[in-house]
C-alpha positions as CSV (number, residue, x, y, z in Angstrom):
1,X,0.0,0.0,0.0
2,X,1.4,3.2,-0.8
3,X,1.0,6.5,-1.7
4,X,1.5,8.5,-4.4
5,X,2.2,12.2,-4.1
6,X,3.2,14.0,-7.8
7,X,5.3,16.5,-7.4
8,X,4.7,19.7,-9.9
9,X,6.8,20.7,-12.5
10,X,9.2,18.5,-11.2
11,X,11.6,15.5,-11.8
12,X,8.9,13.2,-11.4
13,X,6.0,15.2,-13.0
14,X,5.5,17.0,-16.3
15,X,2.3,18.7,-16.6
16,X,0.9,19.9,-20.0
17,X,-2.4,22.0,-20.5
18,X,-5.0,19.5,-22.7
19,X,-7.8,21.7,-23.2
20,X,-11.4,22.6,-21.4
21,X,-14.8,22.5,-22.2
22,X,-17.4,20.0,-23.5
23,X,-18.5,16.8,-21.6
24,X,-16.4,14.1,-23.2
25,X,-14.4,11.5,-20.2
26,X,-12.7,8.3,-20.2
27,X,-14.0,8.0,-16.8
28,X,-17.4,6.6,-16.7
29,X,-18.0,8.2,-13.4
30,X,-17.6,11.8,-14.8
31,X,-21.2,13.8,-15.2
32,X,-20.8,17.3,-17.1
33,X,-23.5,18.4,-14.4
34,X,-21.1,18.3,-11.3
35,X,-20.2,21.3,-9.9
36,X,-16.7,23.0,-9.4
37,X,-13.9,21.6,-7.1
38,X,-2.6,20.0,-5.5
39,X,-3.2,16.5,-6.4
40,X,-3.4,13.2,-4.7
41,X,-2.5,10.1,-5.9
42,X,-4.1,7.0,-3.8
43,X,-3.1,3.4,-4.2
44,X,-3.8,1.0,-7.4
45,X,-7.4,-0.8,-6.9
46,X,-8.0,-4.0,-9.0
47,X,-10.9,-2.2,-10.6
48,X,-12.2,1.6,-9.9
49,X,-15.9,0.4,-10.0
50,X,-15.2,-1.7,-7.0
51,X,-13.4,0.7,-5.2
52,X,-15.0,1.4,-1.5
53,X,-15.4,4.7,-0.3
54,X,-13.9,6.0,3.1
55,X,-16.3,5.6,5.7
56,X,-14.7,8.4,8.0
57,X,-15.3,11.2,5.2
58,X,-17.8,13.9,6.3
59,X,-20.3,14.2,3.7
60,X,-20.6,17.5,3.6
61,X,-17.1,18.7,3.9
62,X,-17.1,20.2,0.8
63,X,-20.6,19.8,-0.4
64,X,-20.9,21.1,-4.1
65,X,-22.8,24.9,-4.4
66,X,-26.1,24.9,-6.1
67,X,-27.0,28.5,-6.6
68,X,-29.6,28.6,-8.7
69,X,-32.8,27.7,-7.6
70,X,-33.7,25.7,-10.8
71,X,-30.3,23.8,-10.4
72,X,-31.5,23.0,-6.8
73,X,-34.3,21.4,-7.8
74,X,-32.7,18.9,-10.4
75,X,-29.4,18.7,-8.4
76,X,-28.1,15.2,-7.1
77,X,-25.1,14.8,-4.8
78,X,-22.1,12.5,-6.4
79,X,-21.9,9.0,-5.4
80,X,-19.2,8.2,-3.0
81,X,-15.8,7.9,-5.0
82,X,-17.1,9.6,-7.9
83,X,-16.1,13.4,-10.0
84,X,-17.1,16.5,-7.2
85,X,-17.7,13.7,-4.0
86,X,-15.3,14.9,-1.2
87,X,-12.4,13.2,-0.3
88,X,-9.1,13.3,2.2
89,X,-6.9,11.5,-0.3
90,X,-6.7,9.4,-3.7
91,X,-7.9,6.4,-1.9
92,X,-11.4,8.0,-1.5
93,X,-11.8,8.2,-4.9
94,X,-12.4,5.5,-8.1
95,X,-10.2,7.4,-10.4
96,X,-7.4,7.7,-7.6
97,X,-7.5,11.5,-8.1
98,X,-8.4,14.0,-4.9
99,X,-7.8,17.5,-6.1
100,X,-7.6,20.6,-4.1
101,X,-10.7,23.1,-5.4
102,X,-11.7,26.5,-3.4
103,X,-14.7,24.5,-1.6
104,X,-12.3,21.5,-0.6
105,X,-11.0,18.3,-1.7
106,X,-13.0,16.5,-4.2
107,X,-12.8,13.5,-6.5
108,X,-11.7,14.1,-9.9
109,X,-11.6,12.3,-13.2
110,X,-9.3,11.4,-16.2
111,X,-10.1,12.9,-19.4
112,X,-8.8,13.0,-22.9
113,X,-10.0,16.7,-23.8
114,X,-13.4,18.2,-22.5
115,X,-14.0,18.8,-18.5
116,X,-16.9,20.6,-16.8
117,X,-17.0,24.5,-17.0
118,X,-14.5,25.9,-14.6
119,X,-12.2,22.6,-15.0
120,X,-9.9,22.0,-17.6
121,X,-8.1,18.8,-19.1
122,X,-4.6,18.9,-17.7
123,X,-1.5,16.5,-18.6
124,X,0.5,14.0,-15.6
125,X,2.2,11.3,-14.9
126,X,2.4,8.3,-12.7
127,X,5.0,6.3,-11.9
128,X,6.0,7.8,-15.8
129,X,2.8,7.2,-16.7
130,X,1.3,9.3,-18.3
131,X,-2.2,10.7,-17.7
132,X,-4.6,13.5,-18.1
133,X,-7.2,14.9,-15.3
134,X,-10.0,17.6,-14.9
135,X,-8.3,20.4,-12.6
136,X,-10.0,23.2,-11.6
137,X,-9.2,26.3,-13.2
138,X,-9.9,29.4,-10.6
139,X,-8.4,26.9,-7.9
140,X,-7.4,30.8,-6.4
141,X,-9.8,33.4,-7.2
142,X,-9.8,35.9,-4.7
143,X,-7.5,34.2,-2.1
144,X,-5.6,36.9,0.0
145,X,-2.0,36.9,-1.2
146,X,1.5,38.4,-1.0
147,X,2.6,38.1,-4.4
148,X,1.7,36.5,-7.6
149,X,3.1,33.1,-7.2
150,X,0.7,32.6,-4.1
151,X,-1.6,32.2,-6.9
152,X,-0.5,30.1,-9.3
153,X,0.1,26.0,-9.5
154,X,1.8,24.4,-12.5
155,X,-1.4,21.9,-12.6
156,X,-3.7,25.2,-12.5
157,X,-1.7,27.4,-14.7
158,X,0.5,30.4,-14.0
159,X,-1.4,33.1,-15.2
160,X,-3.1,34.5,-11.8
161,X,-2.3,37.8,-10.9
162,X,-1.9,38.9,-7.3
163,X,-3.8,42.4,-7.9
164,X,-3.3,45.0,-5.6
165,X,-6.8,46.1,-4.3
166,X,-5.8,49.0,-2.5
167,X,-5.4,49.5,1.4
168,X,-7.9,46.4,1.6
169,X,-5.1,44.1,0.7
170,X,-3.9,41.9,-2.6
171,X,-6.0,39.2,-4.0
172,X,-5.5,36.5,-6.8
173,X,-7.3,37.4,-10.0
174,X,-7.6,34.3,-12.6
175,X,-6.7,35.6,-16.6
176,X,-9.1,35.6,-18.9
177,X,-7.5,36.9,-21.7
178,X,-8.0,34.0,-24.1
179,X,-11.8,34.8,-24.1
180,X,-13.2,36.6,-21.4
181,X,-14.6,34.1,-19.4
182,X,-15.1,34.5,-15.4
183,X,-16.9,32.0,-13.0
184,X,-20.0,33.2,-11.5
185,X,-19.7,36.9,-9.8
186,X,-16.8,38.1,-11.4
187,X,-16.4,40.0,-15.0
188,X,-12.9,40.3,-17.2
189,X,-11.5,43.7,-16.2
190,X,-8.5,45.7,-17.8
191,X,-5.9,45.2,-15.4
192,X,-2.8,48.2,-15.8
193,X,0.6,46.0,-14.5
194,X,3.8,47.3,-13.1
195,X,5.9,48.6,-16.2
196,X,2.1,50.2,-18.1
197,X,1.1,46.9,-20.0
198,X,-2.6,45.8,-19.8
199,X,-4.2,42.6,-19.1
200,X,-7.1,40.8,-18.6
201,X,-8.3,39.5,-15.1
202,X,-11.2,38.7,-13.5
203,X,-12.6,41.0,-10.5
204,X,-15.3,40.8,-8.2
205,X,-19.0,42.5,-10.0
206,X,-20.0,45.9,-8.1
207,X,-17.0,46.1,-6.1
208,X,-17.7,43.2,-3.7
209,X,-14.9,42.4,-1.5
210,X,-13.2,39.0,-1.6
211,X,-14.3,36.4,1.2
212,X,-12.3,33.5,2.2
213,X,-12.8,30.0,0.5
214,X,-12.4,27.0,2.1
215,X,-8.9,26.0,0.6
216,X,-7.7,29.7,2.1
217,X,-8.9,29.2,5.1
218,X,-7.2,25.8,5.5
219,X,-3.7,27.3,4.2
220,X,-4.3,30.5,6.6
221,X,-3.9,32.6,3.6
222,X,-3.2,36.3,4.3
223,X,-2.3,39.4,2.3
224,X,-0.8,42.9,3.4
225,X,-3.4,46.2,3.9
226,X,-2.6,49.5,5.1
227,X,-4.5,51.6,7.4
228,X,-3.7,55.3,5.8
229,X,-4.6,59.2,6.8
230,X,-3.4,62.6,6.4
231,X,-0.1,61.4,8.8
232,X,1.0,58.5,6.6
233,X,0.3,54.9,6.1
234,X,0.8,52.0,7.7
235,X,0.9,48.6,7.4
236,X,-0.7,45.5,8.4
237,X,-2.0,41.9,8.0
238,X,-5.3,40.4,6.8
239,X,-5.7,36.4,7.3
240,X,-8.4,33.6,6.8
241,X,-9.3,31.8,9.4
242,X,-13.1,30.1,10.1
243,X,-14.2,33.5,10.8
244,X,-13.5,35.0,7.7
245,X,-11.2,37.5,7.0
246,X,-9.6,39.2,9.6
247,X,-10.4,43.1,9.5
248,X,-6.4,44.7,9.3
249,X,-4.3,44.9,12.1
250,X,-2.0,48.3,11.1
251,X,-1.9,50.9,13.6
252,X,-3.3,54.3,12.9
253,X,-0.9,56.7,12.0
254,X,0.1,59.7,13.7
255,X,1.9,62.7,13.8
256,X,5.6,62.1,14.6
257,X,6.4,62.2,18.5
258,X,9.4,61.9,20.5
259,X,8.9,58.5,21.5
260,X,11.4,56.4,19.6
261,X,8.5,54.9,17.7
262,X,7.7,55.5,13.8
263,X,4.3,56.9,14.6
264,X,3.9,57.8,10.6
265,X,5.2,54.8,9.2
266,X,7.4,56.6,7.1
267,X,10.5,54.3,7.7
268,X,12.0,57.4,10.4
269,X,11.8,57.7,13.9
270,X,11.0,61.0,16.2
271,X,11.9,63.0,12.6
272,X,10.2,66.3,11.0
273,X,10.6,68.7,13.5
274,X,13.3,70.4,14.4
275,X,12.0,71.1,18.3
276,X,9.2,68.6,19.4
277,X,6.4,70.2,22.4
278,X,7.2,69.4,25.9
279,X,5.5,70.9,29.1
280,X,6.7,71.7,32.5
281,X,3.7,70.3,35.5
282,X,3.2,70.9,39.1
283,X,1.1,72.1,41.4
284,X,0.4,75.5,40.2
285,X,-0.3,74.6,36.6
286,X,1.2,73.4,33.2
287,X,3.3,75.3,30.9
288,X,4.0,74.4,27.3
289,X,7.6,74.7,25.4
290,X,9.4,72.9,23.1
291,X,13.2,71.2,23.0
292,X,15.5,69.0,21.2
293,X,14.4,65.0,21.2
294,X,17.2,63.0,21.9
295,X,16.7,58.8,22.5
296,X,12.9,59.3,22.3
297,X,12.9,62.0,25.0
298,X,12.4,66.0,24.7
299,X,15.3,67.5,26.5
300,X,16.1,71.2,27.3
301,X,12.4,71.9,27.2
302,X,11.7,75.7,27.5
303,X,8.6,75.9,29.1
304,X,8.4,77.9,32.1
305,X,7.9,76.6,35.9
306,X,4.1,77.1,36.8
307,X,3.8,79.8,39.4
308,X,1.0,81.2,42.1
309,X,-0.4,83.9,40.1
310,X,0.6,87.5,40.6
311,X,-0.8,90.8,39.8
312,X,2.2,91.3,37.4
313,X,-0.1,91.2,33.8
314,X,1.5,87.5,33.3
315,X,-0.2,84.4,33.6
316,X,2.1,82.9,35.8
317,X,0.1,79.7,36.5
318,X,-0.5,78.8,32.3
319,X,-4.3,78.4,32.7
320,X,-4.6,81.0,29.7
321,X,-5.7,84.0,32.4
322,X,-3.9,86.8,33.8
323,X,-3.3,88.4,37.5
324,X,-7.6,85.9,37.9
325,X,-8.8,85.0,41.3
326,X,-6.5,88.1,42.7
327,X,-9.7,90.5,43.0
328,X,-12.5,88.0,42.5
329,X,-16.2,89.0,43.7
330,X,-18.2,86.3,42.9
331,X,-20.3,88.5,40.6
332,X,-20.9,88.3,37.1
333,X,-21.6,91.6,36.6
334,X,-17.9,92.8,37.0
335,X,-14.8,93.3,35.5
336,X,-12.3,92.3,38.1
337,X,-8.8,93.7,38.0
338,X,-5.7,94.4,40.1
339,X,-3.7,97.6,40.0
340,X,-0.1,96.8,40.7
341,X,1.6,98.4,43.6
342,X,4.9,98.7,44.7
343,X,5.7,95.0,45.1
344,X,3.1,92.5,43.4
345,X,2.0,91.5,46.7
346,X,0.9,95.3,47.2
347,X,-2.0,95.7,44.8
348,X,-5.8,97.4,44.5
349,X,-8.6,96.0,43.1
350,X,-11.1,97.6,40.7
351,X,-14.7,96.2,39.6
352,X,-15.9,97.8,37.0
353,X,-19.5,96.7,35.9
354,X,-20.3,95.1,32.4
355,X,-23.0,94.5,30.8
356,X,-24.7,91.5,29.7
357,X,-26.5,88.4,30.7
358,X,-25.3,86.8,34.1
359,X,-26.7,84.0,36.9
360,X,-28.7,85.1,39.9
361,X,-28.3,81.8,41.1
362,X,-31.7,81.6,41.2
363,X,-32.5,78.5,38.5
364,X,-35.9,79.4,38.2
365,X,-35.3,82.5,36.6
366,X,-34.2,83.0,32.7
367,X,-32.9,85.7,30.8
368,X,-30.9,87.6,34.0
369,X,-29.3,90.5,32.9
370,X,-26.2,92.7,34.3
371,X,-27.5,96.6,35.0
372,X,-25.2,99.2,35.2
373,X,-24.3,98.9,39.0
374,X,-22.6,95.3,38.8
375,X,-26.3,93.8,40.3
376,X,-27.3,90.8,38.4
377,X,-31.0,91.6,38.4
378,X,-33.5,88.3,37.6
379,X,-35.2,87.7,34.4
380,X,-38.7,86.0,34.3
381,X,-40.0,82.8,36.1
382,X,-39.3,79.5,34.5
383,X,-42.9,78.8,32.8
384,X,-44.0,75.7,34.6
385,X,-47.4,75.5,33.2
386,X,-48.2,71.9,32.1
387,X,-51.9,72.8,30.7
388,X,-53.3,70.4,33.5
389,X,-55.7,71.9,35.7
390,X,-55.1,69.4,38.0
391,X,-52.1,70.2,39.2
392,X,-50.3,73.3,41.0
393,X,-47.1,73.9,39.0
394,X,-43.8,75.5,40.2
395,X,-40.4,75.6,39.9
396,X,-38.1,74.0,42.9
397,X,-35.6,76.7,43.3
398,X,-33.1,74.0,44.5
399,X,-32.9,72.2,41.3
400,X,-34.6,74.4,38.7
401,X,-36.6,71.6,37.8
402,X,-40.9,71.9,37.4
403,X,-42.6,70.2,39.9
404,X,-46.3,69.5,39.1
405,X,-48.5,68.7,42.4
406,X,-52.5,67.0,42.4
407,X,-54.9,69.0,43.4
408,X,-58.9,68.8,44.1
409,X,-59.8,71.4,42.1
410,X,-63.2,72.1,39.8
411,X,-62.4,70.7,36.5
412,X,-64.1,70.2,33.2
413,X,-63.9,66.5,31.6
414,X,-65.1,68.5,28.2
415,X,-68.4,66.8,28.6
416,X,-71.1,68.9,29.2
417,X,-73.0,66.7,30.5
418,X,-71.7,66.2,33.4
419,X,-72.1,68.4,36.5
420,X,-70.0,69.0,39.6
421,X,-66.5,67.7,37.8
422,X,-63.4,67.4,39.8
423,X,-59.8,66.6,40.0
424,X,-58.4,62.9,41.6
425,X,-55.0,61.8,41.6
426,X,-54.0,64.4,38.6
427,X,-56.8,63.7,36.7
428,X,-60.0,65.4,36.0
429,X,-63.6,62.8,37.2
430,X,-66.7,63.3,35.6
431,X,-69.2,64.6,38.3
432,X,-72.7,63.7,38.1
433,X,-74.8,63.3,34.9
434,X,-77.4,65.7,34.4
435,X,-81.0,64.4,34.6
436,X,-83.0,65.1,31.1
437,X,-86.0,63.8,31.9
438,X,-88.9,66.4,31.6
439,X,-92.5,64.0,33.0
440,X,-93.8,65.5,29.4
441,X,-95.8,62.7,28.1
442,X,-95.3,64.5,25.0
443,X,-91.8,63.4,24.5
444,X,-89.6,60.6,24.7
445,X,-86.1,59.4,24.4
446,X,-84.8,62.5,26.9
447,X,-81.6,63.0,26.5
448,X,-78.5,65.7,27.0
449,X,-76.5,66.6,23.9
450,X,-72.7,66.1,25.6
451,X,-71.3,69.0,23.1
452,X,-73.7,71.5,24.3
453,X,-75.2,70.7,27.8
454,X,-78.5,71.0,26.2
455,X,-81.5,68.9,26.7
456,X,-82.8,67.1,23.7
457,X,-85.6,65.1,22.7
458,X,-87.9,63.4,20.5
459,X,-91.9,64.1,20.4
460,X,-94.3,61.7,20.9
461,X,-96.6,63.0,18.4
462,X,-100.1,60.6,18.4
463,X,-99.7,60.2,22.0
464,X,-103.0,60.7,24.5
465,X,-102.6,63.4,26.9
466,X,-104.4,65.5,29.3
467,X,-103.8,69.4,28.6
468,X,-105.6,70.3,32.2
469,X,-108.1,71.9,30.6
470,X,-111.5,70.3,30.9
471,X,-113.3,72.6,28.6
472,X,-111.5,70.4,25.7
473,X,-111.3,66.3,25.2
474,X,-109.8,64.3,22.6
475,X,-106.4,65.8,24.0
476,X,-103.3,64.3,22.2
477,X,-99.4,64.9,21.8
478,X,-98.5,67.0,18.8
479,X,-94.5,68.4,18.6
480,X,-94.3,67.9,22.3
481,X,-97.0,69.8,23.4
482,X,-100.3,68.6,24.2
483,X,-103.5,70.0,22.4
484,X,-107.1,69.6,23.1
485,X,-108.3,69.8,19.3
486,X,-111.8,69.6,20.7
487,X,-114.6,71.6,22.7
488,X,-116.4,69.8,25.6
489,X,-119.3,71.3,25.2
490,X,-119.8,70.8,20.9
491,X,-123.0,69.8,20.4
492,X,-124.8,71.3,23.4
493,X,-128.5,73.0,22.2
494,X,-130.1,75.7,23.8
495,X,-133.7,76.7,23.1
496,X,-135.1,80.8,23.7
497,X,-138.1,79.7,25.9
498,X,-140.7,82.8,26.3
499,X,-139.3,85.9,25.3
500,X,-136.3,84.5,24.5
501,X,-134.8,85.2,21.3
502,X,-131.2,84.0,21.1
503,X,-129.3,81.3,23.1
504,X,-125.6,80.6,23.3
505,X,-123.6,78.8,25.5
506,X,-120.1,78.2,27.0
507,X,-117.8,75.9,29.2
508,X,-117.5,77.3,32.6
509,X,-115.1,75.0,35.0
510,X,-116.5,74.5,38.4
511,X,-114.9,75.8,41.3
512,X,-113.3,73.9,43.4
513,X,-114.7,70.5,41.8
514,X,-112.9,70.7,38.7
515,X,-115.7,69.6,36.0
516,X,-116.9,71.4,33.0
517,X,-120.6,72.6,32.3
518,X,-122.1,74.1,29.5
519,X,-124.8,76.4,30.6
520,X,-126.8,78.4,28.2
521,X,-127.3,81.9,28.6
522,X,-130.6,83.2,26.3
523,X,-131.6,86.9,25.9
């Protein structure tokens, strides 16, 4: 049992490009359907078609990409042993071939001309033998890389260019000079090289940035970037690992220090200036200066020692203010200033007011202004008013913040219906509903209009009533009223007895008793 490893370009291994395309194969495992995958050469089997496959392989391991979804539905995984079905090592496979491809190691098979797209028919030998196999073509595409051989094999070809993408890092771009053809999210591109002469590559569509294959991230591939601003650029590393591609590790550069470091990345240390800044510190203040930098360190730094400030027009401490704190009155209003005197502990002070807007310490005031004695005079009270008149609103003086306080006051829940409303817990409570009902027979469905206040109703039109008027009868509801249509005493004769001439008559109501005659009165 042995194994067979071929060796590129070597003494044991001449490799000669055969051609690509098509579907033909001496190997009846081959299908022109299988997807795209150095070389390893596993032991002579009596006969390929009863070669077993490994049991310890992971099927998955570098399952074949089906992209498209009509692919997907008529796509069948490779038989163990056979073109595109992973592998660890020749003896996986019936044709004795595991190649390296960007998704892993796969099975491959011989050939006399045509392979799959994205595989081409490439020349061996075994043992002298010699022998042709599919190999994949972009075995690199957009691996991270140093320099162009990172991207080339002798059993891939040796066209790949390791193009320089910028600060991002290099990456290998296949050729496709011969006829413009790029795999699957990449397009041919005019590539400018070293020296001004033009070739054809294939690049990434819409500017996509390269991601890490599977064979990259089992090399560990990396590439160079640079992190670059205004101060210089500087470089770093980018490398695959099973999370991807590392984001670059250069340092930001920065303006040159005296720190014995190359801050700029420029190839120099602590150079550029003449005199680098250095500062003096103690208890007083800080002052700035500059020296000379010598070993990474400023030395014979001229700043000047901090000092208790004087009323000697320098600012003695560095704080950026002269002869302060000497006169100070607490007040915004004034301009305070010392007057020399004959030594500077001998001074005068003078306020002089200014105008202007100041703090009366009171934080419920706004808009404080400076008059022309020094006072700072308040401005108007913080407006506190939340709109609910539910609550007593102020401003705490302590913190300047509104405080808003419940109250029980009358309130009106904006329905006029209701009577009596009051205030709860911040809120305003509907008081008590007012009472629409009018004991007129002559209306009905009594009810208050909530927009208004107002009573409203319906009328019972057809509806008997009694108008308290006995004189009438027949009394019935008409437009909420009632209405005695007719008199009680219709009908009633009178007859002129003697002398009599005339007769008439009328309804007089009893007193007292309440019931309605008709007496006749005759002249």
């Amino acid at each position: 049992m042995r194994e067979l490893k071929l060796v590129l370009m070597g003494t044991f291994l001449a490799v000669f490009v055969m051609g690509c395309g098509g579907s033909k194969t001496t190997d009846p495992d081959f299908s022109p359907d299988t997807p795209t995958m150095d070389l390893n050469y596993g032991e002579d089997t009596p006969d390929d078609d009863q070669a077993e496959p490994r049991e310890d392989l992971v099927a998955d391991e570098a399952e074949p990409e089906v992209e498209d979804s009509d692919e997907a539905d008529t796509y069948v995984p490779p038989e163990p042993g056979t073109f595109g079905y992973p592998c660890k090592d020749g003896n996986d496979c019936h044709s004795n071939f595991c190649v390296d491809t960007p998704t892993g190691s796969v099975c491959t098979t011989t050939c006399v001309a045509d392979c799959p797209q994205d595989w081409a028919c490439k020349m061996t030998s075994v043992a002298g033998d010699p022998i042709s196999i599919c190999m994949p073509i972009f075995l690199t595409q957009c691996d991270p890389c140093v320099e162009t051989r990172d991207c080339n094999s002798d059993m891939a070809g040796g066209t790949s260019l390791c193009l320089d993408m910028g600060n991002i890092g290099k990456f290998c771009a296949a050729d496709c000079s011969i006829d413009g053809y790029c795999p699957k999210g990449y397009f041919c591109k005019d590539i400018t090289l070293p020296g001004g002469a033009v070739a054809n590559h294939c690049v990434p569509e819409d500017d996509a940035e390269c991601v890490c294959s599977v064979r990259a991230i089992n090399l560990g591939a990396s590439t160079v970037c640079h992190a670059e601003n205004e101060h210089g650029r500087c470089p770093g590393e980018r490398r695959c690992s099973i999370h991807g591609l590392s984001e670059c590790n250069a340092k930001t550069p920065r303006p040159e220090a005296c720190n014995g470091v190359d801050d700029n990345c420029n190839g120099l240390t602590d150079e550029g200036l003449e005199r680098f800044p250095c500062e003096k510190k103690n208890e007083f203040g800080t002052c700035e200066g500059f020296g000379f930098c010598s070993n990474g360190t400023v030395i014979d730094c001229d700043a000047r020692e901090p000092q208790p400030e004087l009323c000697n027009g320098i600012d003695d401490n560095c704080n950026g203010q002269t002869d302060e704190d000497l006169c100070y009155d607490g007040k915004d209003c004034t301009r305070d200033t010392c007057v020399p005197g004959a030594t500077p502990e001998e001074y005068t002070c003078v306020y002089t007011p200014i105008a202007g807007p100041c703090d009366d310490l009171n934080p419920c005031t706004i808009g404080d202004r400076c008059d022309d004695q020094g006072n700072c005079l308040p401005g108007s009270l913080k407006n506190c008013d939340d709109l609910n008149p539910c609550t007593d609103d102020f401003c705490d003086p302590g913190t300047g913040n509104c405080v808003h306080t419940y109250n029980s006051a009358p309130c009106e829940d904006g329905n006029f219906c209701t009577q009596n409303d009051y205030c709860l817990n911040g809120a305003c409570r509907s008081g008590t509903t007012k009472n629409c009902l009018d004991d007129n027979p002559c209306t009905k469905n009594e009810r208050c209009n909530p927009a208004t206040g107002e009573c409203d109703w319906d009328p019972a039109d057809g509806v008997s009533c009694d108008d308290q008027d006995p004189c009438t009868v027949n009394d019935v509801c008409s437009g909420g009223k009632c209405i005695g249509p007719d008199d009680f005493c219709e009908g009633t004769v009178c007859q002129p007895q003697g002398d009599q001439v005339i007769c008439t008559y009328s309804c007089v109501v009893v007193p007292f008793i309440g019931n309605a005659t008709c007496p006749c009165l005759c002249l």
